[in-house]
C-alpha positions as CSV (number, residue, x, y, z in Angstrom):
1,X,0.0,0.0,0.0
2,X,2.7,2.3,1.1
3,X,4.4,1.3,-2.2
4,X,1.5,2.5,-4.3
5,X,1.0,5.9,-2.5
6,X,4.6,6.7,-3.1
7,X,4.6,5.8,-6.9
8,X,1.1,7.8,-6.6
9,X,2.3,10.8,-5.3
10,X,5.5,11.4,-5.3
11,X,7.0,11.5,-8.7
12,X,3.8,14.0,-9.2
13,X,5.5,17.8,-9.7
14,X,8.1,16.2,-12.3
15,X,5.0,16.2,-14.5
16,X,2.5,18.7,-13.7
17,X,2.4,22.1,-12.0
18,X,-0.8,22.0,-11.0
19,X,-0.3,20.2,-8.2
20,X,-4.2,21.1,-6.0
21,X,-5.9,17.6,-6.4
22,X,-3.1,15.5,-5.4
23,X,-2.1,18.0,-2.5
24,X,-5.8,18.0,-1.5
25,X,-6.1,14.3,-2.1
26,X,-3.3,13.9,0.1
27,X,-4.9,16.0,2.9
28,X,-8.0,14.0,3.1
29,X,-6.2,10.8,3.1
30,X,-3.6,12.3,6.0
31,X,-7.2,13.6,7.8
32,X,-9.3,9.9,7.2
33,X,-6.3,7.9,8.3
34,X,-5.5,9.7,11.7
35,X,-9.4,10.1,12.5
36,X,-9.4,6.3,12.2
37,X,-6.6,6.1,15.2
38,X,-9.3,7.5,17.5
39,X,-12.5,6.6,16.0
40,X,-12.0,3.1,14.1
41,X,-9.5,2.2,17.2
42,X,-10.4,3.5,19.8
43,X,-13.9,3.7,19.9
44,X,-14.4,7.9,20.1
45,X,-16.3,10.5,17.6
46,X,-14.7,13.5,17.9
47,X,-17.3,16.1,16.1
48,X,-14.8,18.9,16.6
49,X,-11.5,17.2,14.7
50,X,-11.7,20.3,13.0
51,X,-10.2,22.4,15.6
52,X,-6.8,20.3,15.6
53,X,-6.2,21.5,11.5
54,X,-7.4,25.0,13.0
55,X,-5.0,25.1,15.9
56,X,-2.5,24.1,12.9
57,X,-3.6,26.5,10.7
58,X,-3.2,29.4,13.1
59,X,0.1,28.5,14.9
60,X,1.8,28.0,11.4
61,X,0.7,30.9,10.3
62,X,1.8,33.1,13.9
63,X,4.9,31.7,14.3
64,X,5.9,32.3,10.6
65,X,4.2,35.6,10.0
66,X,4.3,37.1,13.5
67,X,7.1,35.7,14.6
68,X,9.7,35.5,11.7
69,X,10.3,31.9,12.4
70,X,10.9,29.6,9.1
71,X,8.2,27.1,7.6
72,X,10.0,23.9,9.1
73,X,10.2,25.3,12.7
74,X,6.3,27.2,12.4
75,X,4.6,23.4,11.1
76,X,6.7,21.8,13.7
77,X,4.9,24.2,16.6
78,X,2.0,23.4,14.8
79,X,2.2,19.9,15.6
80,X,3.3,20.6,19.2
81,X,0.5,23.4,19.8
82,X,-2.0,20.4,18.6
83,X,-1.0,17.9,20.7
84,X,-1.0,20.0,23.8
85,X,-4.6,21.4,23.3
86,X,-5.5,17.4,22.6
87,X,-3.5,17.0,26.9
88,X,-5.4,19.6,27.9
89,X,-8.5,17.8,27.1
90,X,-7.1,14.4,28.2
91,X,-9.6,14.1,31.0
92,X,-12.7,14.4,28.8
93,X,-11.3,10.9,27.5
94,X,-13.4,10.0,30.5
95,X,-16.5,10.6,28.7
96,X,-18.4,7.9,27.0
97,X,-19.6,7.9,24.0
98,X,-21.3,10.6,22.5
99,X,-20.7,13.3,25.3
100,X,-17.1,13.2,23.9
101,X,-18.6,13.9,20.7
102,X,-20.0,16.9,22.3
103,X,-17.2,18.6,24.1
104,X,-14.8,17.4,21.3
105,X,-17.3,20.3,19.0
106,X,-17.8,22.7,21.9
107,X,-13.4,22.7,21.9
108,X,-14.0,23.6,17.6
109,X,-16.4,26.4,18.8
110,X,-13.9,27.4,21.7
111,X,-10.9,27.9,20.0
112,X,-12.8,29.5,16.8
113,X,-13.7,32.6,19.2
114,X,-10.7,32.4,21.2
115,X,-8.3,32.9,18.2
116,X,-10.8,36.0,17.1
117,X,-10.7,37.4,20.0
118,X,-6.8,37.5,20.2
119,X,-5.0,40.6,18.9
120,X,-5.3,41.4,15.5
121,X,-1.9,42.4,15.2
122,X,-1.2,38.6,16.6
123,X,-3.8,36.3,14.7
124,X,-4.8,39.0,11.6
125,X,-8.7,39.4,13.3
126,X,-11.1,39.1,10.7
127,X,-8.9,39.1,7.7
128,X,-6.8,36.4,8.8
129,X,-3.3,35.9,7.6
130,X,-1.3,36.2,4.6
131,X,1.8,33.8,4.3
132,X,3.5,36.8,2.1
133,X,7.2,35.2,0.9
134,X,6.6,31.7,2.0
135,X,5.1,30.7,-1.5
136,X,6.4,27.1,-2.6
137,X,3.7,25.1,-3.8
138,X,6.2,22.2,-4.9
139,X,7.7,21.8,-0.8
140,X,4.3,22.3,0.7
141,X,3.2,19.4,-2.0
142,X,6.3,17.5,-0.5
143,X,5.1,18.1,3.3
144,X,2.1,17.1,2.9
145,X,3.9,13.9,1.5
146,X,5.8,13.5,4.4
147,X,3.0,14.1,6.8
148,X,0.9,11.2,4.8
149,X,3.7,9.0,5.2
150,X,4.3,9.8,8.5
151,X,0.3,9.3,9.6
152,X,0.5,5.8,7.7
153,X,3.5,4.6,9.4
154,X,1.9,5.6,12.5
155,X,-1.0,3.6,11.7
156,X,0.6,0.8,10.5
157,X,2.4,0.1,13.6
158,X,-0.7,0.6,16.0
159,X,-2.3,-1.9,14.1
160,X,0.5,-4.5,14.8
161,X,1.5,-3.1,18.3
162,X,0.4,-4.1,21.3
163,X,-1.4,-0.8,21.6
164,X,-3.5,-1.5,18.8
165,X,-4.8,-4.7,20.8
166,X,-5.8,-3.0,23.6
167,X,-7.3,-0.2,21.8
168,X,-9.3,-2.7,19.7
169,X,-10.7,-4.3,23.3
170,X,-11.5,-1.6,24.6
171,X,-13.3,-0.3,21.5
172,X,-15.5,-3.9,21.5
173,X,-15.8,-4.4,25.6
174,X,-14.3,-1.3,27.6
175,X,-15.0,-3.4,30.8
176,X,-14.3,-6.5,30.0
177,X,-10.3,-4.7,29.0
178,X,-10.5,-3.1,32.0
179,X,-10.8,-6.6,33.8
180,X,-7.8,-8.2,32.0
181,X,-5.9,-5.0,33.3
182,X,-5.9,-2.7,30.5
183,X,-5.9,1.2,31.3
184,X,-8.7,2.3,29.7
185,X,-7.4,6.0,29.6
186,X,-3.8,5.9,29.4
187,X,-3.8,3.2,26.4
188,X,-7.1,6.0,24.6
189,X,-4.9,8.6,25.6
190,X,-1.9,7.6,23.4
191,X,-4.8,7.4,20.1
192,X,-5.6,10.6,20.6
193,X,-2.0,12.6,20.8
194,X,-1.6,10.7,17.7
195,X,-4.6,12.0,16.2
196,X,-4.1,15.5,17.3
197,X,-0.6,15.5,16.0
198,X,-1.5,14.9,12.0
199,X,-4.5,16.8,11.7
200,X,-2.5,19.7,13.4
201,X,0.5,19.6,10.9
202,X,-2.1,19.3,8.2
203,X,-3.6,22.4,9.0
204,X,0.4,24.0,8.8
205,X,0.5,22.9,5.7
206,X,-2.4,23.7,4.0
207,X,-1.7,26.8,5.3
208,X,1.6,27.3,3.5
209,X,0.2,25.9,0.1
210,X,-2.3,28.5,0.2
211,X,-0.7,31.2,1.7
212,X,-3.4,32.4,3.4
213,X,-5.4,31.5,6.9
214,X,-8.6,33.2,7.9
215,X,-11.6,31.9,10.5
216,X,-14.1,30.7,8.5
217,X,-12.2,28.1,6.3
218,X,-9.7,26.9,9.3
219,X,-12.5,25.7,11.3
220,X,-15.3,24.7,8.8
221,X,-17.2,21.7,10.6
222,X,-17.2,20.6,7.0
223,X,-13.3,19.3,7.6
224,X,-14.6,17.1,10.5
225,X,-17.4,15.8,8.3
226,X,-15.4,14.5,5.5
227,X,-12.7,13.2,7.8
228,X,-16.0,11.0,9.0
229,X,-17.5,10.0,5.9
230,X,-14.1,9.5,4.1
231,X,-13.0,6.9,6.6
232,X,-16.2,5.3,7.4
233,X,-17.0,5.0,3.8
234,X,-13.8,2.6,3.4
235,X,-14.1,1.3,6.5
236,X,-13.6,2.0,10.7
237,X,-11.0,0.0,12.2
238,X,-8.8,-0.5,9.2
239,X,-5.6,0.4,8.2
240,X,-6.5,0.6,4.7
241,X,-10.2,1.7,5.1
242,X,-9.9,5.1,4.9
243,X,-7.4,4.9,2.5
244,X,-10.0,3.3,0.2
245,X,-12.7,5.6,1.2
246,X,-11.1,9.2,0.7
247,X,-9.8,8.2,-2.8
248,X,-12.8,7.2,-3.2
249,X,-14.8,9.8,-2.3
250,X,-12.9,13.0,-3.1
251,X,-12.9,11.6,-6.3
252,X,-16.3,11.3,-7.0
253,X,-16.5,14.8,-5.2
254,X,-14.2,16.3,-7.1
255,X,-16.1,14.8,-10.7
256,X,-19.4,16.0,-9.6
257,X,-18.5,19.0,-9.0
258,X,-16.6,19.7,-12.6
259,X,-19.6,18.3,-14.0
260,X,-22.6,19.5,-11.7
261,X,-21.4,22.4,-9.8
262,X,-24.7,23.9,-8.5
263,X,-26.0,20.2,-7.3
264,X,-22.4,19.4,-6.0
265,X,-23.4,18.7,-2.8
266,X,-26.8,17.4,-3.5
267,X,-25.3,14.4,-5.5
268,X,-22.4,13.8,-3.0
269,X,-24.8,13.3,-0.6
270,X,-27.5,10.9,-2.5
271,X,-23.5,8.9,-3.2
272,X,-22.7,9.3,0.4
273,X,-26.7,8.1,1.5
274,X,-26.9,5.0,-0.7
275,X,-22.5,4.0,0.2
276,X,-23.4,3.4,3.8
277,X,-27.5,1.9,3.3
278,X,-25.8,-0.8,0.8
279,X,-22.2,-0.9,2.8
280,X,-23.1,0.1,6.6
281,X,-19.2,-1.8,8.0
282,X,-17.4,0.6,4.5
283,X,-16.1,-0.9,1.6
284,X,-13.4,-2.5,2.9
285,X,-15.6,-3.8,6.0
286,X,-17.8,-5.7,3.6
287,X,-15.2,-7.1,1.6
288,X,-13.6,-8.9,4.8
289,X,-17.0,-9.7,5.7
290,X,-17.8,-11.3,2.1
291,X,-14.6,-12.8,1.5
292,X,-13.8,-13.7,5.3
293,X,-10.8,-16.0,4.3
294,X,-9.2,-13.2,3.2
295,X,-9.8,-11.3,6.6
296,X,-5.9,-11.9,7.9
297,X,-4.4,-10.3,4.7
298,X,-6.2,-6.5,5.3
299,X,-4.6,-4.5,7.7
């Protein structure tokens, strides 16, 4: 699989210059596959993910813009900045099932007015930022390579860890784990600095491909929505699920909309309706379940 993403991706600006649908293809795959570490693993729906690519978003931009720091150091705050927002809320891990859900969106809604109610001179206030000088389509293309590498080797290796197994048994019987000694919050609470981490640096780079941050697009509850449906549509709880279901997906998104602009969404959504009435466990969840034999070779 990894194979095929890097012969997918990589060789990618040798060819073209216009470099938006792979760079946003590789966004939602980076966004599907570390929603699954929390969600497909571990059992939570966070509503709010979107406030992780936010937090991203915003930090890149600061530390670059009001700062002066470079783009390497600036995504590299942004990846610390989201995984201590995701500590701070370590004790709503607590929380059972769609409470979670709750104060994961109240967080989205929280740091939304928080960041406009910073200094302007700080955060931009209503006009948001402008990454002028950082403008390198072709390395933001490559970071956003790096980041979906680094968010599939992640995921590879809590499949196959021992993590992964307690994270899986909690998911199915949280107190039947807990009787065979696993910590039900410390073991959830490594999925989810691991899931705050990627969507965080996805934000920083989004930000420097465009160049531009502002409110309204950095926390668009729309981000956390596709991050769900892309990686339910391929399948929860596999490595490979979402994967399957962002390509999937943001392709037929991206067609429908050449083709249908005004009913974009409308269509999506019929697609989206009848993908999980025919295939509730994804696509890759009813493969294994029709071809069972070949259940041990999906990851």
């Amino acid at each position: 699989m990894v194979t095929l993403i890097i012969l997918a991706f990589l060789p990618v600006p040798l060819f073209t210059t216009n470099l938006s649908f792979m760079f946003y293809m590789m966004l939602w795959l980076t966004m599907a596959t570390s929603f699954n570490f929390v969600a497909g693993m571990a059992g939570y729906m966070p509503f709010g993910y979107v406030a992780f690519y936010g937090i991203g978003a915003y930090a890149t931009g600061v530390l670059y813009k009001t700062f002066g720091l470079p783009i390497p150091i600036a995504l590299a705050g942004a990846a610390a900045a989201g995984v201590a927002i995701g500590l701070l809320l370590a004790p709503t891990l607590r929380l059972k099932g769609v409470y979670f859900g709750i104060v994961s969106l109240a967080l989205a809604m929280a740091m939304k007015l928080i960041i406009s109610l910073m200094p302007a001179k700080i955060t931009g206030g209503s006009l948001g930022l402008i990454l002028s000088g950082a403008n390198d389509p072709t390395m933001a293309y490559y970071a956003m390579f790096i980041v979906l590498l680094g968010a599939l080797a992640a995921g590879t290796w809590l499949s196959m860890s021992r993590l992964g197994i307690a994270l899986r048994a909690i998911r199915d019987d949280r107190e039947a784990a807990e009787v065979v000694g696993v910590n039900v919050v410390r073991t959830r609470l490594k999925a989810w600095v691991m899931a705050t981490m990627f969507p965080s640096l996805v934000g920083g780079v989004e930000a420097w491909y465009t160049n531009a941050i502002d409110l309204e697009s950095s926390f668009n509850l729309l981000v956390t929505a596709k991050s769900i449906v892309y990686a339910m549509a391929g399948g929860l709880g596999f490595l490979v699920g979402p994967i399957v279901g962002a390509s999937a997906l943001y392709g037929i998104d991206q067609l429908i909309w050449r083709h249908f602009p005004t009913l974009n969404l409308l269509i999506l959504g019929v697609v989206i309706i009848a993908l999980m009435l025919l295939l509730p466990r994804g696509i890759v969840g009813a493969f294994a379940q029709r071809f069972s034999r070949f259940r041990r070779f999906i990851p």
